[in-house]
C-alpha angles and dihedrals in degrees: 000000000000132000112323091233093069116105109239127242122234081239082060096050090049094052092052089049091049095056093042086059097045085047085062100048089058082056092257102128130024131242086261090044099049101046091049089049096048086044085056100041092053081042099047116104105184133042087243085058093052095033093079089047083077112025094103094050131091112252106266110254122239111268109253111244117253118248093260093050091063107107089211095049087046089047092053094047093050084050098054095046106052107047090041093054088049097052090036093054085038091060096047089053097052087048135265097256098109133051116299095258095180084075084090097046077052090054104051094041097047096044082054092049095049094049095052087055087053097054089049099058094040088049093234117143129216118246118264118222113271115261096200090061113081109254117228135022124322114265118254106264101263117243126236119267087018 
């Protein structure tokens, strides 16, 4: 929180408010409890007032992304959309007498897709470049005198 002597918003309060009820679903806080300590955080006027409404309780942990808020898992599906509506709408241009050879493009982009989706809900995360290693293509060897 900030300096005790600001004045607290309502959004504050109800921050406060929000924690100390989650506190008391995880068994944390009884029903009493509960109810005097919410009375005090939408009376509190200051952040010294709301500060000792929390002090016994565990710092709150950041809420784990969904599936579809994952960049990676966004990327593949993206990945997977775009190139198999092109080769789909490709082969239906080109006429349906063959066999449906976007099946494979199907096939690549889904397995990478499925394995993103995989890696989310595992947690585990996919490995950035390395930044130790140079970016781009090597240089040309200089010649000599230039």
């Amino acid at each position: 929180m900030s300096s005790p002597a600001h004045r607290v918003s309502d959004a504050e309060r109800e921050a406060v408010a929000d924690r100390l009820r989650h506190a008391a679903a995880e068994g944390r806080l009884d029903t009493d409890e509960l109810s005097d300590r919410v009375e005090r955080a939408y009376g509190a006027q200051t952040t010294a007032d709301l500060e000792p409404l929390t002090a016994d309780l565990p710092e709150p942990r950041p809420a784990a992304l969904t599936l579809w808020e994952n960049e990676s898992v966004r990327r593949r599906l993206a990945g997977f959309i775009v190139p198999n509506l092109v080769c789909i709408g490709v082969w239906l241009a080109s006429g349906t007498d063959g066999d449906f050879w976007p099946k494979w493009v199907l096939l690549v982009t889904g397995i990478a897709l499925i394995g993103s989706i995989v890696h989310a809900k595992l947690g585990i995360e996919e490995e950035a470049d390395d930044p130790k290693l140079p970016g781009g293509p090597p240089r040309p060897p200089r010649l000599p005198g230039t």
